[in-house]
DSSP file (Angstrom, degrees, kcal/mol; ACC not computed):
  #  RESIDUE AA STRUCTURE BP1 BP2  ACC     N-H-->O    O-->H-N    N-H-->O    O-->H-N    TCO  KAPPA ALPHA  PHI   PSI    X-CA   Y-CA   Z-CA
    1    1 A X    >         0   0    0      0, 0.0     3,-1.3     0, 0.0     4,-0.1   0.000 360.0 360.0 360.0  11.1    0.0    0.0    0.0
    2    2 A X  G >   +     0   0    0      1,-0.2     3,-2.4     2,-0.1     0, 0.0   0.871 360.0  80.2 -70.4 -31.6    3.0    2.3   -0.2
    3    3 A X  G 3  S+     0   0    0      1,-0.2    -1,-0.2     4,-0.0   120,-0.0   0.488  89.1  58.1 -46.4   0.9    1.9    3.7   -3.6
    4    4 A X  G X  S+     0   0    0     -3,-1.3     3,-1.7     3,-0.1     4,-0.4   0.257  74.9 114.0 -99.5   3.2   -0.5    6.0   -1.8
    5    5 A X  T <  S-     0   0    0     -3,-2.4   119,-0.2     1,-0.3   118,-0.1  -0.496  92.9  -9.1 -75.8 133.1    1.8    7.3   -0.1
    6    6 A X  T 3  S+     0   0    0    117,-3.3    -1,-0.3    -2,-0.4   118,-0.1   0.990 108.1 118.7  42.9  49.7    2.4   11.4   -1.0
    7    7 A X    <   +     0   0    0     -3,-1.7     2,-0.3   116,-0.4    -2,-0.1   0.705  56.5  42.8-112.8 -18.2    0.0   10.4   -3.6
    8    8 A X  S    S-     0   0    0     -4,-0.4     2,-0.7   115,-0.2    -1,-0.1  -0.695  92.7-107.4-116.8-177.7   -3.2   12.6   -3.1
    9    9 A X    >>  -     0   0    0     -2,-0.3     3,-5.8     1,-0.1     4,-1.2  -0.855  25.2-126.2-114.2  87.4   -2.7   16.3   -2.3
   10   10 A X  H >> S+     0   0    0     -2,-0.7     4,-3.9     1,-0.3     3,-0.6   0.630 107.9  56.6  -7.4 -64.4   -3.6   17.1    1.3
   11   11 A X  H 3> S+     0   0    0      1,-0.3     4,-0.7     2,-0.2    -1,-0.3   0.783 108.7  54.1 -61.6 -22.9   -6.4   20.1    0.6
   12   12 A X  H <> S+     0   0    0     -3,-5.8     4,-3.7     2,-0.2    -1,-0.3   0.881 109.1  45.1 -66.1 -36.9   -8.0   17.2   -1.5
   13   13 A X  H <X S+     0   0    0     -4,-1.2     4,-2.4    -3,-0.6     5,-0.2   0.945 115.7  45.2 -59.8 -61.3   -8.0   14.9    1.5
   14   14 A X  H  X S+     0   0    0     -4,-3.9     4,-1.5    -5,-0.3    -1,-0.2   0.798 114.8  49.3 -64.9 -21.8   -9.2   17.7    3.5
   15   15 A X  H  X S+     0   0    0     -4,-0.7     4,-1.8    -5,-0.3    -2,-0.2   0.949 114.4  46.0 -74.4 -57.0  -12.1   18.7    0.5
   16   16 A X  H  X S+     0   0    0     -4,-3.7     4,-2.1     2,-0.2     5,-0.2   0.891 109.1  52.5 -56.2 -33.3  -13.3   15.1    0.3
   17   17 A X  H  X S+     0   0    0     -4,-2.4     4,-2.3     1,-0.2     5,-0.2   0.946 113.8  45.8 -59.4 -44.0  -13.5   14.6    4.3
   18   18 A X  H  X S+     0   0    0     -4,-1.5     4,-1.2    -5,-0.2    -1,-0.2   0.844 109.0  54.7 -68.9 -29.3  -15.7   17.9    4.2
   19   19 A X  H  X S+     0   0    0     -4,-1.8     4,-1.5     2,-0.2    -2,-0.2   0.875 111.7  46.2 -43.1 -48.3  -17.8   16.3    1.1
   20   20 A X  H  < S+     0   0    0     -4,-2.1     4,-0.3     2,-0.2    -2,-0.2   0.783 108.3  52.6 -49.8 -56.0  -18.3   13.2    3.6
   21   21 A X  H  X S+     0   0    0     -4,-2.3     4,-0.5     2,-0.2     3,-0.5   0.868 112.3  51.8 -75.8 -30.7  -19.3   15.6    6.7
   22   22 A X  H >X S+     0   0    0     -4,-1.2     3,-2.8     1,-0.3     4,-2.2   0.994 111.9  43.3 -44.7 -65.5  -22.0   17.1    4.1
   23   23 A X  H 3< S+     0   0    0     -4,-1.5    -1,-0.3     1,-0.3    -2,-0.2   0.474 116.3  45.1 -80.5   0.6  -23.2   14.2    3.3
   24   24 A X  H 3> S+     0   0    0     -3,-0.5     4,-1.0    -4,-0.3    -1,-0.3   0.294 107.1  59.0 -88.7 -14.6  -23.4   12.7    7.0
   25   25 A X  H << S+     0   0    0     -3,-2.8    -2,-0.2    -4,-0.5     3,-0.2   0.917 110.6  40.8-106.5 -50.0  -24.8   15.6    8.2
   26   26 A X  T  < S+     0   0    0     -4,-2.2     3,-0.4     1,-0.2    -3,-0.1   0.853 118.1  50.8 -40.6 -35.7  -27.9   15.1    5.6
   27   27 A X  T  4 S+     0   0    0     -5,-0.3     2,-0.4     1,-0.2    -2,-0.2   0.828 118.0  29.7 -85.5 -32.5  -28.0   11.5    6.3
   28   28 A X    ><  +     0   0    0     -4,-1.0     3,-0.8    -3,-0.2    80,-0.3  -0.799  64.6 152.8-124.6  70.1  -28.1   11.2    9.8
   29   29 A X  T 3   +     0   0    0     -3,-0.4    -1,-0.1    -2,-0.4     3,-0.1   0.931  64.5  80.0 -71.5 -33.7  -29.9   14.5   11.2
   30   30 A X  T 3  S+     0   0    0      1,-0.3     2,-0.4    -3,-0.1    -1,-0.2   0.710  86.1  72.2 -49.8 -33.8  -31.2   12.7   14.4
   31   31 A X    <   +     0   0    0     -3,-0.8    76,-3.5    -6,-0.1    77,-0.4   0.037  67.5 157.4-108.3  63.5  -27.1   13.5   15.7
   32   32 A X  B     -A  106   0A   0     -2,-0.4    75,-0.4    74,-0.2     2,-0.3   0.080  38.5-132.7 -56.6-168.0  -27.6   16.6   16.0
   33   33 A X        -     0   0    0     72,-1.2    -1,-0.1    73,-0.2     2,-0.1  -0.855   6.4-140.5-121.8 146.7  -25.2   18.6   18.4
   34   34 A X        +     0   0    0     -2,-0.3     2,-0.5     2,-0.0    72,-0.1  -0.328  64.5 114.0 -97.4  52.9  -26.5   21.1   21.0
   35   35 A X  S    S-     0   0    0     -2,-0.1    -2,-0.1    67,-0.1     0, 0.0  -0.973  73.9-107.1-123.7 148.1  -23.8   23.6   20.4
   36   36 A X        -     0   0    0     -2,-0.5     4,-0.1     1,-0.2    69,-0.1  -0.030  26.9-133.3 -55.1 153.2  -24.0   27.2   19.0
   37   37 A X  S >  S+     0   0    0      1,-0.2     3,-1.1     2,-0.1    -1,-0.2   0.749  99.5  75.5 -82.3 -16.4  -22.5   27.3   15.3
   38   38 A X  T >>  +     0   0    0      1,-0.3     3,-5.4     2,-0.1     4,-0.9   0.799  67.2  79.3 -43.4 -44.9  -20.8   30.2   16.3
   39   39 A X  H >> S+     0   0    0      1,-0.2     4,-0.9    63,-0.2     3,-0.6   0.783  81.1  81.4 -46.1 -26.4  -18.5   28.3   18.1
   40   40 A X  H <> S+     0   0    0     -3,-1.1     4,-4.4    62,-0.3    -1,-0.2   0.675  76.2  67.5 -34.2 -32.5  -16.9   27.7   14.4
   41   41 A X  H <> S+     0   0    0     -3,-5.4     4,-2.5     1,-0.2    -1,-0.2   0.916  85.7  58.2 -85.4 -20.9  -15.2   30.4   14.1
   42   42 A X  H XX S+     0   0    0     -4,-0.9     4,-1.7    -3,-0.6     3,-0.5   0.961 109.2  57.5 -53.9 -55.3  -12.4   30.2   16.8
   43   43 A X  H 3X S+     0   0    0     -4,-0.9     4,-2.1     1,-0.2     5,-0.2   0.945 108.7  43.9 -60.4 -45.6  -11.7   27.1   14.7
   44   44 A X  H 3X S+     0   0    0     -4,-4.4     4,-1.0     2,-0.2    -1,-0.2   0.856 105.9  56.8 -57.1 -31.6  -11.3   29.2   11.4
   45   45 A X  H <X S+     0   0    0     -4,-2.5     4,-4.0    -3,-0.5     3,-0.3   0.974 112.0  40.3 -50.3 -63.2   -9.4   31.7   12.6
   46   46 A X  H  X S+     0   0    0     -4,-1.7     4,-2.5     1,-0.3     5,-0.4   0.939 111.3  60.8 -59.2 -45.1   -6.6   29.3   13.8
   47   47 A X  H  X S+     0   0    0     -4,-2.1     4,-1.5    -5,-0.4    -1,-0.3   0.867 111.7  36.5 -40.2 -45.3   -7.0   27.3   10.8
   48   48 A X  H  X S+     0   0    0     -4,-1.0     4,-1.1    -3,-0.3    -1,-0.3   0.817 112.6  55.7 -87.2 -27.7   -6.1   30.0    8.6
   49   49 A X  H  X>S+     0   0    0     -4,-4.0     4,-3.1     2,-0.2     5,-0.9   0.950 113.8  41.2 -60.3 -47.5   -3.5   31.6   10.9
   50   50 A X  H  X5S+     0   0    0     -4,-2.5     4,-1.7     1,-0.3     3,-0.2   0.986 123.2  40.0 -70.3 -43.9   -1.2   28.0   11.1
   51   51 A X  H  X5S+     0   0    0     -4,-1.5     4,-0.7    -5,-0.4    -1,-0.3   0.672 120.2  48.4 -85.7  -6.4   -1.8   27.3    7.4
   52   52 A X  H  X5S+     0   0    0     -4,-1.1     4,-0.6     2,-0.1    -2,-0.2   0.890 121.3  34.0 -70.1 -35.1   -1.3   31.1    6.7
   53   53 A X  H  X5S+     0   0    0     -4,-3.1     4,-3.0     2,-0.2    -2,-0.2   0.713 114.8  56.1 -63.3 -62.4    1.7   31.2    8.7
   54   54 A X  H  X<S+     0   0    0     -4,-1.7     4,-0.9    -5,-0.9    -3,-0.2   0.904 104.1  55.9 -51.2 -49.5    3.0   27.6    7.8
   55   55 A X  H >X S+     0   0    0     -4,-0.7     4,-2.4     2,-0.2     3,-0.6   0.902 110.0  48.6 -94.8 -39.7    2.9   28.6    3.8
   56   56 A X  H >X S+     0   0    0     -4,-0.6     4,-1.5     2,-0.2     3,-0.8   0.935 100.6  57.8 -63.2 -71.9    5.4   31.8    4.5
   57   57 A X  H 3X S+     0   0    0     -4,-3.0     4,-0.8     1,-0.3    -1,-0.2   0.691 109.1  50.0 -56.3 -10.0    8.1   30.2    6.6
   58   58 A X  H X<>S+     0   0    0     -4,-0.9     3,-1.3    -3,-0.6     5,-1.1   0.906 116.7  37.8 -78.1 -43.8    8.5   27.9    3.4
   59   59 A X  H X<5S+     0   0    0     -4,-2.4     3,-2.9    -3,-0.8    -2,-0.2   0.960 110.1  66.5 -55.6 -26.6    8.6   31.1    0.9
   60   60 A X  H 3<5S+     0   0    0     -4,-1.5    -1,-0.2     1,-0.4    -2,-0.1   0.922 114.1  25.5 -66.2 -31.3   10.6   32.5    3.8
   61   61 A X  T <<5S-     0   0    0     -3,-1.3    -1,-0.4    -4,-0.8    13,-0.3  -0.184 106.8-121.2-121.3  58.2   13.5   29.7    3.0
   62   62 A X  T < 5 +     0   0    0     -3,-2.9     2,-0.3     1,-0.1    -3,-0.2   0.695  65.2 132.2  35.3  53.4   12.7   29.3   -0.2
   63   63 A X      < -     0   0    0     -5,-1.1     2,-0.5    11,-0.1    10,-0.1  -0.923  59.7 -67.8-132.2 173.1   11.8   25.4   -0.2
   64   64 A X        -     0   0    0      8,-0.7     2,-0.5    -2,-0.3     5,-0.1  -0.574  23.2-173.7 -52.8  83.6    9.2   23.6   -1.4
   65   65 A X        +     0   0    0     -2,-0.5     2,-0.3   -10,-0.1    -1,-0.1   0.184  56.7 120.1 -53.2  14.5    5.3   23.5   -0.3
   66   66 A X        -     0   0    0     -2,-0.5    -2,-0.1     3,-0.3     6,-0.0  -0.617  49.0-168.7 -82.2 109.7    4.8   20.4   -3.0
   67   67 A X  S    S+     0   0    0     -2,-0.3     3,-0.3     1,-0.2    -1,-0.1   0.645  84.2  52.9 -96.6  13.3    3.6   18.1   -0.2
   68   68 A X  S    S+     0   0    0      1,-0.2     2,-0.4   -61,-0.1    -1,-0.2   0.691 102.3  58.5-109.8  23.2    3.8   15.3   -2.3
   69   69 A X        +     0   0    0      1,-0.1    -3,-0.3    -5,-0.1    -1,-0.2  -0.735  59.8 147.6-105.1  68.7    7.5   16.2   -3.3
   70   70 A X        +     0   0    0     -2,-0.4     3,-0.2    -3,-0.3    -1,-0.1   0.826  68.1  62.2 -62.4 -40.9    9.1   16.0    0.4
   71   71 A X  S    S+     0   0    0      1,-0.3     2,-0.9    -3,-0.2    -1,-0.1   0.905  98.6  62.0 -81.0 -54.1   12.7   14.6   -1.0
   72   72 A X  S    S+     0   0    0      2,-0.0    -8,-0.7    -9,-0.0    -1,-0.3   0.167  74.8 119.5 -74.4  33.1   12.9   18.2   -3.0
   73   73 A X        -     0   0    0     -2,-0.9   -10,-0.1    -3,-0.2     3,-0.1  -0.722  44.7-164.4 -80.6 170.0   12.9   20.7    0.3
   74   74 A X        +     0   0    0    -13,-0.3     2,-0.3     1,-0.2    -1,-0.1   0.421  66.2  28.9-109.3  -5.6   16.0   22.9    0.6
   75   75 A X  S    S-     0   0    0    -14,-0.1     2,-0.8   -11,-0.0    -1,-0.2  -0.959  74.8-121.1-163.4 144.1   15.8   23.8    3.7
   76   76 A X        -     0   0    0     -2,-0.3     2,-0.9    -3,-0.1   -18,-0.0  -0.827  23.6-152.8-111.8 130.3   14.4   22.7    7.1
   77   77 A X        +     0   0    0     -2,-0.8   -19,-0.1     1,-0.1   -20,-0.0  -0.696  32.1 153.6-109.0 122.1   11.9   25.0    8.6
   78   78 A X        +     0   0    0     -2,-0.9     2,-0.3   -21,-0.1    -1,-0.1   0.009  50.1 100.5-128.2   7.3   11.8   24.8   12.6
   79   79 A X  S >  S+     0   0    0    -22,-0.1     3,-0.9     3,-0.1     2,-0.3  -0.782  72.1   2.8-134.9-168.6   10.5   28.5   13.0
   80   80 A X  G >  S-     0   0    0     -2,-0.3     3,-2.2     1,-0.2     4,-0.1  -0.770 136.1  -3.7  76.0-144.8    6.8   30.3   13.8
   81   81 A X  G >> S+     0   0    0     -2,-0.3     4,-2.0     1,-0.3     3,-0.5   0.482 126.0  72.8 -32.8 -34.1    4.5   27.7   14.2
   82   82 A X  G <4 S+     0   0    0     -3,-0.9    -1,-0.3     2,-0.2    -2,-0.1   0.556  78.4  76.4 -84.1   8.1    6.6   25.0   13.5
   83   83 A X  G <4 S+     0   0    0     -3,-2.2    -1,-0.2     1,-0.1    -2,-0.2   0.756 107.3  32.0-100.9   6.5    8.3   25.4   16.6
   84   84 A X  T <4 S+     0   0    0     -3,-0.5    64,-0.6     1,-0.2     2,-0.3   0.580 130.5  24.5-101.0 -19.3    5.4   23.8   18.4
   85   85 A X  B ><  -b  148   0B   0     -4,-2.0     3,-0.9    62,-0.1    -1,-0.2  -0.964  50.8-152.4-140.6 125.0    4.3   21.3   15.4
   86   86 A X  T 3  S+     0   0    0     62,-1.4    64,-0.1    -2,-0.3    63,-0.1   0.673 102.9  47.0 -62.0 -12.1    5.9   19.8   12.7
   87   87 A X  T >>  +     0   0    0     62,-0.9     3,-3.4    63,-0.3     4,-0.6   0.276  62.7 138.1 -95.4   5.9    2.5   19.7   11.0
   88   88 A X  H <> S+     0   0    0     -3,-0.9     4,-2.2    -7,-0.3   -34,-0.1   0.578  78.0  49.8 -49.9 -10.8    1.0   23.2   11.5
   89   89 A X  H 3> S+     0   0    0      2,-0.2     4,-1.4     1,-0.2    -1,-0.3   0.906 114.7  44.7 -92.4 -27.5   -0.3   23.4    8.0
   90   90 A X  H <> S+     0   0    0     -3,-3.4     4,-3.6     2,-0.2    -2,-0.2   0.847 107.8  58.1 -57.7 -30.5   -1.7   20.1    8.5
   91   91 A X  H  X S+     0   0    0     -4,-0.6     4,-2.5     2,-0.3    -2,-0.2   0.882 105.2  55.2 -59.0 -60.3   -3.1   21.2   11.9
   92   92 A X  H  X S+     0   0    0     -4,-2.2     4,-0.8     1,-0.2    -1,-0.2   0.824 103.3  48.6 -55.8 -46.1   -4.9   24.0   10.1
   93   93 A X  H >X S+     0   0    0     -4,-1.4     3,-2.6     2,-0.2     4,-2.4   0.977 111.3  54.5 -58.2 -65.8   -6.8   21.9    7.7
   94   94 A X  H >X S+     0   0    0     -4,-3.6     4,-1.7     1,-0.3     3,-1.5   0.890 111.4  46.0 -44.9 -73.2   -7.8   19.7   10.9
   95   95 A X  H 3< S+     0   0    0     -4,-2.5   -48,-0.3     1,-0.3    -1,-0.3   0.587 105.7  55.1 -47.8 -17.6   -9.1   22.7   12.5
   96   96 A X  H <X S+     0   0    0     -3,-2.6     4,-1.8    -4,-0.8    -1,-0.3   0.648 108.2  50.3 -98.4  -7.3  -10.9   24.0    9.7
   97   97 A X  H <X S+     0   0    0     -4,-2.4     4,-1.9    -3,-1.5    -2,-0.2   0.865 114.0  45.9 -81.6 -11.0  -12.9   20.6    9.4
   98   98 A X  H  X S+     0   0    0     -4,-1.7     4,-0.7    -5,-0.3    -1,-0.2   0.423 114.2  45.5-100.3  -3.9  -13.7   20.7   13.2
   99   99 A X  H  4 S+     0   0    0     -5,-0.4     4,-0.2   -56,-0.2    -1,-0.2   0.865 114.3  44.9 -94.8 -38.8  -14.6   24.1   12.7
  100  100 A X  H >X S+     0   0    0     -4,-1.8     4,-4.4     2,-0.2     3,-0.5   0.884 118.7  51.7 -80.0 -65.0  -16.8   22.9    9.1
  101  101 A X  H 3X>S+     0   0    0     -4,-1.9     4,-1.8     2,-0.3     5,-1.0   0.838 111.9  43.1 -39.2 -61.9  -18.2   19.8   11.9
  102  102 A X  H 3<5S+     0   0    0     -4,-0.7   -62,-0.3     2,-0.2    -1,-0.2   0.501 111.0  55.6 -73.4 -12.5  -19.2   22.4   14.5
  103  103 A X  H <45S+     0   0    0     -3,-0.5    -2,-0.3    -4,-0.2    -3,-0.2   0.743 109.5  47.9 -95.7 -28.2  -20.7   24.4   11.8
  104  104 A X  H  <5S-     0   0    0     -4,-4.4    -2,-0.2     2,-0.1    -3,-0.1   0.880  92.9-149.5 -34.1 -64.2  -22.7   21.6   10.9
  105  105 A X  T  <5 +     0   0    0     -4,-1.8   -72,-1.2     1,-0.5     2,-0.3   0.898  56.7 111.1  59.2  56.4  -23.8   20.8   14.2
  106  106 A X  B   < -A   32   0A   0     -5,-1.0    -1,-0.5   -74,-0.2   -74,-0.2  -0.745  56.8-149.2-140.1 157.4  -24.1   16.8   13.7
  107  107 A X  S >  S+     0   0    0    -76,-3.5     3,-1.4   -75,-0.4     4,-0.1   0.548  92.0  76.9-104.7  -8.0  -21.8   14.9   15.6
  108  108 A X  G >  S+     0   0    0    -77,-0.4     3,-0.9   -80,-0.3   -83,-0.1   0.680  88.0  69.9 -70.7 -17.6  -21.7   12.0   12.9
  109  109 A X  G >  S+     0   0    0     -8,-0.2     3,-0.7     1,-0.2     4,-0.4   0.435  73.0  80.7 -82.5  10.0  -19.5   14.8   11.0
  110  110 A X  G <> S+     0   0    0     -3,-1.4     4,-1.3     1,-0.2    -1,-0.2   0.818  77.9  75.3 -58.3 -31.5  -16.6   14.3   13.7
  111  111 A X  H <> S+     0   0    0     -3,-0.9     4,-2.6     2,-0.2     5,-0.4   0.851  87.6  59.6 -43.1 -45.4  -16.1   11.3   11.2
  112  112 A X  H X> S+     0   0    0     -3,-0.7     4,-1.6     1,-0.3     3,-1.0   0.809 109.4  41.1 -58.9-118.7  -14.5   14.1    8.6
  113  113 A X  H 3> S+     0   0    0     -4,-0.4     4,-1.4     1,-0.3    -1,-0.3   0.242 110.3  47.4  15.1 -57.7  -11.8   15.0   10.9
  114  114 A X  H >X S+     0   0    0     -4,-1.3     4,-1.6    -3,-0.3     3,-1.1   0.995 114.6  55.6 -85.2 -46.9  -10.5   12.0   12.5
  115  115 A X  H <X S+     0   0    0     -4,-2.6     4,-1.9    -3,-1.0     5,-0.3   0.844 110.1  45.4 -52.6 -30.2  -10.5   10.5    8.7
  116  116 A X  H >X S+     0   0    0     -4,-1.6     4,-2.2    -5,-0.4     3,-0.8   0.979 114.7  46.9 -76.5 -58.5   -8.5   13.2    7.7
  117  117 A X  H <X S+     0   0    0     -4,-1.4     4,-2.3    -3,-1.1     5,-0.3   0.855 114.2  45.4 -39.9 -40.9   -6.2   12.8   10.8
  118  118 A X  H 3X S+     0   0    0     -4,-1.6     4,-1.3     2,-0.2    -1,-0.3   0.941 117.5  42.9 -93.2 -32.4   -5.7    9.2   10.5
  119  119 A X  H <X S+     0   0    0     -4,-1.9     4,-2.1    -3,-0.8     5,-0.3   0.900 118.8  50.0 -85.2 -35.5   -4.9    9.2    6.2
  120  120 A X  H  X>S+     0   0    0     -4,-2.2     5,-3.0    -5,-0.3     4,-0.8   0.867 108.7  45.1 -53.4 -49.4   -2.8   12.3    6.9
  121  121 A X  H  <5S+     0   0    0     -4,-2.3    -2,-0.2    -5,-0.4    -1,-0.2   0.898 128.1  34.9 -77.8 -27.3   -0.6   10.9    9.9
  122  122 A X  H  <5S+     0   0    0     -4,-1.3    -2,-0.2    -5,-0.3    -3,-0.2   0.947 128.7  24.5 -86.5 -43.3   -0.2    7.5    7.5
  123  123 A X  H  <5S+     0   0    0     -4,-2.1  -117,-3.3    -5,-0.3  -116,-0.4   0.480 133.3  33.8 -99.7  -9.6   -0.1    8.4    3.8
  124  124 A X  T  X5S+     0   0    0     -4,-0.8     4,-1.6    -5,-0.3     5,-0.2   0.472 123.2  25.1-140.0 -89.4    1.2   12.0    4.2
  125  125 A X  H  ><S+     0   0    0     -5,-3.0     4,-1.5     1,-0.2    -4,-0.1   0.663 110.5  64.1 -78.3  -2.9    3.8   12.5    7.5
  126  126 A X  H  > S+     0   0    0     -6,-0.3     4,-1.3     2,-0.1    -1,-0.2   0.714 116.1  29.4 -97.3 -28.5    5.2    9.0    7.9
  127  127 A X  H  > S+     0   0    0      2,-0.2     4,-3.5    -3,-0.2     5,-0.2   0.816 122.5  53.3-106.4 -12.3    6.9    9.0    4.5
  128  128 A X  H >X S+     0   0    0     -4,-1.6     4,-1.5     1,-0.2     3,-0.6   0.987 113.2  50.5 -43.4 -63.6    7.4   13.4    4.6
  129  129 A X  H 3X S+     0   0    0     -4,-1.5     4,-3.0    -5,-0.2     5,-0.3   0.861 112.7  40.5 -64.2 -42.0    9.0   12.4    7.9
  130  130 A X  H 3X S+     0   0    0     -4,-1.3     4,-1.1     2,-0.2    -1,-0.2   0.848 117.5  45.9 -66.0 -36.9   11.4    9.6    6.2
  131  131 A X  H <X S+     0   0    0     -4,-3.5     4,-1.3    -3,-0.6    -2,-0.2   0.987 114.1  58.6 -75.3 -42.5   12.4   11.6    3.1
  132  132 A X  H >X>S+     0   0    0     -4,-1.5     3,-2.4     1,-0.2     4,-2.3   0.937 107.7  40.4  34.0-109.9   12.8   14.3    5.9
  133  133 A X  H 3<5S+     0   0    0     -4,-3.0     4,-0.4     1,-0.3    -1,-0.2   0.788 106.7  59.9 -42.2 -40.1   15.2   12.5    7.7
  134  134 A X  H 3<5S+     0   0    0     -4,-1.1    -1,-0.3    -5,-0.3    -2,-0.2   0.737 117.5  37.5 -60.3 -22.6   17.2   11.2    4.7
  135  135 A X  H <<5S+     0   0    0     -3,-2.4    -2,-0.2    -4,-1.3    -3,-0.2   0.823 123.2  36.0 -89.1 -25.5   17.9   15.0    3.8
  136  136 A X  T >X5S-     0   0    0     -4,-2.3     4,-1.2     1,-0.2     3,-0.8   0.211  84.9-165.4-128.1   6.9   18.2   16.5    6.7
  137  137 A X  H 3><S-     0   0    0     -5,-0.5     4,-2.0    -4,-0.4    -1,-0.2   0.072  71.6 -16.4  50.8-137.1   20.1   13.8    8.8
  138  138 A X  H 3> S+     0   0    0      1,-0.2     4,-3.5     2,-0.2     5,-0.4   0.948 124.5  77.4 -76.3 -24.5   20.2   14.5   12.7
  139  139 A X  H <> S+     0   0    0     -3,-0.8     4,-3.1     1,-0.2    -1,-0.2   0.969 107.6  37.8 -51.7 -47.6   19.2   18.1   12.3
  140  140 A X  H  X S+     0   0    0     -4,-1.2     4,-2.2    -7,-0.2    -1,-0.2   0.965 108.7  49.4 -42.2 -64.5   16.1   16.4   11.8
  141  141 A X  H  X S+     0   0    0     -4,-2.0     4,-2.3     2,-0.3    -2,-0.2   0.903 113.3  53.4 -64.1 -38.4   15.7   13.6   13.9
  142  142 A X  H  X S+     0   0    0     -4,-3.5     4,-2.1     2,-0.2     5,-0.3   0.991 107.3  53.7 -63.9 -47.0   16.8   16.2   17.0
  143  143 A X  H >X S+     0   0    0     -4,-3.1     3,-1.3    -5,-0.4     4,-1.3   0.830 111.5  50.4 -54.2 -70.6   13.7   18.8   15.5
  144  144 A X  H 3< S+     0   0    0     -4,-2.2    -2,-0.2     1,-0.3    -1,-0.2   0.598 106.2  50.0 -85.1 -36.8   11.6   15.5   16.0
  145  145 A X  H 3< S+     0   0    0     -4,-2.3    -1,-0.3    -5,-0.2    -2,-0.2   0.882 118.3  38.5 -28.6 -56.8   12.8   14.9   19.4
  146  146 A X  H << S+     0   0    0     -4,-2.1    -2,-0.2    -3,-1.3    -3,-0.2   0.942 115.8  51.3 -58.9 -50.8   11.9   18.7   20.6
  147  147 A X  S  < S-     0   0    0     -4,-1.3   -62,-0.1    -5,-0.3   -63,-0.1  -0.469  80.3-131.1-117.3 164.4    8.9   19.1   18.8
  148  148 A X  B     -b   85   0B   0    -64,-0.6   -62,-1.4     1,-0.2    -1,-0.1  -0.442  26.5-117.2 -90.7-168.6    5.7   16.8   18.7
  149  149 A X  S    S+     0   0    0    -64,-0.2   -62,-0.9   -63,-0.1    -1,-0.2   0.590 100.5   3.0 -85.7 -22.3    4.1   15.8   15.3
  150  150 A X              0   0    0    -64,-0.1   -63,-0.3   -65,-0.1   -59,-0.1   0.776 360.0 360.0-110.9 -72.3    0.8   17.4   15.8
  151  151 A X              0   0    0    -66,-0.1    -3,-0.1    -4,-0.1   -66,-0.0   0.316 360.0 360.0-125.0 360.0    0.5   19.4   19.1
């Protein structure tokens, strides 16, 4: 199953999981959530600040944002946001489907999220993190010692 691996384009992963929570959130109305929809928007903000954030500190050292071209970074970026996640742009996309989920206001669309979470941490950061490490030797592998993968 490695051939999925860096094969689909994260924001597609994150588009179909929000296609999914549409279409859960019609199919199953009965689990509805009692929480204001408002509550959404905390979730956007940060969603767009970490992936806003995240997508300069690559122009800032001129390497790649291709995530399925890992092997071609120049540079390893360890500051802003990244000095608390190695994933923050991934982070964002999580947080605008739980923001997408709460704007829903079914709980059956929680599904979106973790799907995204769980095809992202396999198909996505496990082989980033291995071209990663082949490039960047221990400078890597010590940023993955300091910093988590997610939070």
């Amino acid at each position: 199953m490695r051939w999925l691996e860096c094969r689909v384009p994260p924001p597609v992963v994150g588009l179909l999981c929000a296609l999914l929570m549409y279409g859960l959130h019609g199919w199953l109305p009965a689990a509805a959530m009692l929480l204001p929809a408002a509550l959404a928007w905390p979730f956007v903000a940060l969603g767009l600040l970490l992936d806003g954030s995240a997508v300069l500190a690559f122009f800032r050292q001129h390497t790649t944002v291709n995530p399925l071209k890992p092997q071609n970074s120049t540079a390893l970026v360890i500051s802003g946001f990244y000095r608390i996640s190695r994933n923050p742009m991934y982070l964002g996309m999580l947080c605008l489907l739980l923001a997408w989920a709460l704007w829903l206001g079914n709980w059956a669309t929680l599904a979106g999220p973790l799907l995204f979470w769980l095809w992202i941490s396999r198909w996505q950061i496990a082989p980033e993190e291995r071209a990663l490490a082949q490039r960047f030797g221990d400078d890597y592998r010590g940023y993955c010692r300091r910093v988590r993968r997610w939070l």
